[in-house]
C-alpha positions as a printed Julia matrix, in Angstrom:
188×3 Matrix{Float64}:
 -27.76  104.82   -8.76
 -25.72  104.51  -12.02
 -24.89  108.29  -12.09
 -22.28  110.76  -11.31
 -25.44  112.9    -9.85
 -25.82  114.15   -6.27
 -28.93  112.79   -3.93
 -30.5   114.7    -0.96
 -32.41  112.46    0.77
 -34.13  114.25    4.09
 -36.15  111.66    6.23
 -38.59  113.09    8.95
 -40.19  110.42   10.82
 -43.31  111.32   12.54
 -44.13  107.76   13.85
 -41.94  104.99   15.68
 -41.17  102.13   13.09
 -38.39  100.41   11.34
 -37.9   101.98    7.78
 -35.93  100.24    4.69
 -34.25  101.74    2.55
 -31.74   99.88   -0.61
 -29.71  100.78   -2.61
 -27.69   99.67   -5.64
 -24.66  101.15   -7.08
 -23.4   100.31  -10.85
 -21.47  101.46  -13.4
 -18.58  103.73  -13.07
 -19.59  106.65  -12.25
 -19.71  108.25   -9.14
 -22.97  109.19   -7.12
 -23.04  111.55   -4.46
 -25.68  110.92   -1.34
 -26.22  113.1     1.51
 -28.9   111.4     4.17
 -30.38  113.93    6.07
 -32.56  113.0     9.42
 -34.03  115.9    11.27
 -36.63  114.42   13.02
 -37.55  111.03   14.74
 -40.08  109.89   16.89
 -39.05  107.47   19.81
 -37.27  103.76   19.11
 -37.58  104.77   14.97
 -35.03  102.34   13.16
 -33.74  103.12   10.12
 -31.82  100.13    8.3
 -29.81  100.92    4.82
 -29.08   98.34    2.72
 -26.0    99.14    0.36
 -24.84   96.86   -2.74
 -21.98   98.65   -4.54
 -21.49   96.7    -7.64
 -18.1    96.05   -9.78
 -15.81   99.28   -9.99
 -18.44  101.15   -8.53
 -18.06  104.17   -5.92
 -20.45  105.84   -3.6
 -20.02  108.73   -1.56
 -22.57  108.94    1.01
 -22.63  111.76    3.53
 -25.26  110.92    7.1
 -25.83  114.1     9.27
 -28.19  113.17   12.48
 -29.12  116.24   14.06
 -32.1   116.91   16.19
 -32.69  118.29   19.85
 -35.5   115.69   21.23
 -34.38  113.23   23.27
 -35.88  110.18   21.95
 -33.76  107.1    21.62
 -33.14  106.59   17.27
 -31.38  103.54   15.48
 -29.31  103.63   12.06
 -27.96  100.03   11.02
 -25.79  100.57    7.6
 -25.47   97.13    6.1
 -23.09   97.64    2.96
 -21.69   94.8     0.47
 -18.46   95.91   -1.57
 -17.75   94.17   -4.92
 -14.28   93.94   -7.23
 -12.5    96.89   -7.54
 -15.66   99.19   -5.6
 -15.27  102.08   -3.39
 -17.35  103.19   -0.49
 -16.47  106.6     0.81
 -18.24  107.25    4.31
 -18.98  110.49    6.22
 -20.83  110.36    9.17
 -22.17  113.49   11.33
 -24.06  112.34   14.48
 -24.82  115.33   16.58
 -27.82  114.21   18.99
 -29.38  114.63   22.83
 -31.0   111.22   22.9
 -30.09  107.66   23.22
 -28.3   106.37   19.6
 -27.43  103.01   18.44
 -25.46  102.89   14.88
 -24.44   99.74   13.43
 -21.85  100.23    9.97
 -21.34   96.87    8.87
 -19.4    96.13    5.65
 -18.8    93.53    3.99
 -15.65   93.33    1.58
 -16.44   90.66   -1.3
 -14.15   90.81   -3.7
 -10.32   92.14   -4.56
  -9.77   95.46   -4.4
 -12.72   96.22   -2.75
 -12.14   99.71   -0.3
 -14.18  101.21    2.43
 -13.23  104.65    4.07
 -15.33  106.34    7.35
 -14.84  108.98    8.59
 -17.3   110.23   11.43
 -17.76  112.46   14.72
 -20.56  111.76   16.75
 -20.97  114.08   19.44
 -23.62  113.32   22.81
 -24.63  115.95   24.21
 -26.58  115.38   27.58
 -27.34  112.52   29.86
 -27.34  109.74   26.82
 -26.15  106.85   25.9
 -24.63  106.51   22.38
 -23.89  102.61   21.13
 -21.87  102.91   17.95
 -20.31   99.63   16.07
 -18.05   99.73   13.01
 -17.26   96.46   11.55
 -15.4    95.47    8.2
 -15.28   92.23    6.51
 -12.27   91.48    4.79
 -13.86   87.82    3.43
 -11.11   88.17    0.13
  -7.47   88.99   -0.23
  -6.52   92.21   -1.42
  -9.31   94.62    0.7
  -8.93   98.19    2.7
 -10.92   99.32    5.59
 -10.14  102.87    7.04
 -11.93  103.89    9.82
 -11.32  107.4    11.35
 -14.28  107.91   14.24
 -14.08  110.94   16.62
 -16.1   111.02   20.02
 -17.42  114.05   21.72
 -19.09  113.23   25.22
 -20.71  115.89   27.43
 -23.47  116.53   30.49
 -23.3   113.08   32.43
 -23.3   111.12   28.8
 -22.42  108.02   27.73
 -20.67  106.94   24.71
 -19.56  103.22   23.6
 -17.57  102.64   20.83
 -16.64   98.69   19.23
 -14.36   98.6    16.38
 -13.98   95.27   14.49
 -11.71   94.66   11.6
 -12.13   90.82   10.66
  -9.69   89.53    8.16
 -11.17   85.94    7.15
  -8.1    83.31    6.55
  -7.13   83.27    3.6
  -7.7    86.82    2.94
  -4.09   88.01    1.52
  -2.33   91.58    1.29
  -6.03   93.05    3.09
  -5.38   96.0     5.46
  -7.78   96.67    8.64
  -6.83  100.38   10.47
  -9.63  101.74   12.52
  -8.57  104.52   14.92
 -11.37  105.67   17.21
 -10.05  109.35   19.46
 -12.18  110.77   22.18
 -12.88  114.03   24.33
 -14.59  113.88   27.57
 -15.64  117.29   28.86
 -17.02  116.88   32.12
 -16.41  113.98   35.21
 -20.02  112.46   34.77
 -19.85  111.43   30.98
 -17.56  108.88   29.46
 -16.27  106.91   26.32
């Protein structure tokens, strides 16, 4: 994507298997992407590949929202160049079992990654999420905002991981994960 343009992308899988999807950012303007998934038959994976080049920014926007209760997987693997943005919104609102893996990777100065996302479980399922940043250069920002909604005997785990490698200078990790249980059977 090398324009300021704005992407709907709406995936509805009708058959369990691991989808691939890549992108590349350039240039500096600034694309817009909203990821839409409606539907998804049982154990589908989808994996996202990000590479957001020099002085590039993406805004990408995920909404999850369906009422079947088969288990789904999103893995978010995202690479951050010199002086690149990556502006996150995540809205996971589903009755099965989730797994979601965000895992960037912060590769040069000035590099910045900001999330913010609610996922919200609604009945008697387990939700796995993992945010992890990278900080493998001095001079890097990861913000993670992540808000928890657990309901109807469900189960919600949440890992937050901000690595700063040695060496990697004036780089600032702050992940803040918040919670709300409403009944005594589910948990976070």
């Amino acid at each position: 994507f090398d324009s300021s343009s704005t992407y709907k992308i709406i995936y509805l899988f009708s058959s369990a298997q691991t989808f691939n999807v890549s992108y590349e950012v350039i240039g500096k303007d600034v694309p817009t992407i909203y990821q839409f998934v409606l539907q998804a038959e049982n154990k589908t994976q989808l994996h996202c590949h990000i590479d957001i080049k020099k002085e590039a920014t993406l805004h990408l926007y995920q909404f999850l929202m369906y009422k079947k209760t088969n288990a789904f997987s999103l893995y978010n693997k995202i690479s951050l160049a010199k002086s690149s943005n990556l502006f996150l919104h995540n809205m996971f609102a589903l009755f099965g079992d989730f797994d979601y893996t965000l895992q960037t990777k912060l590769q040069a100065e000035n590099a910045n990654v900001k999330l913010q996302s609610v996922n919200i479980n609604h009945q008697d399922s387990k939700h796995s999420l993992a945010f992890i940043a990278e900080h493998n250069v001095g001079e890097t920002t990861s913000e993670f905002k992540a808000y928890h909604i657990a309901k109807n005997g469900s189960q919600t785990y949440v890992k937050t991981n901000g690595v700063i490698k040695k060496g990697a200078k004036k780089s600032s990790a702050q992940h803040n994960t918040k919670g709300i249980i409403i009944d005594k059977k589910s948990y976070i």
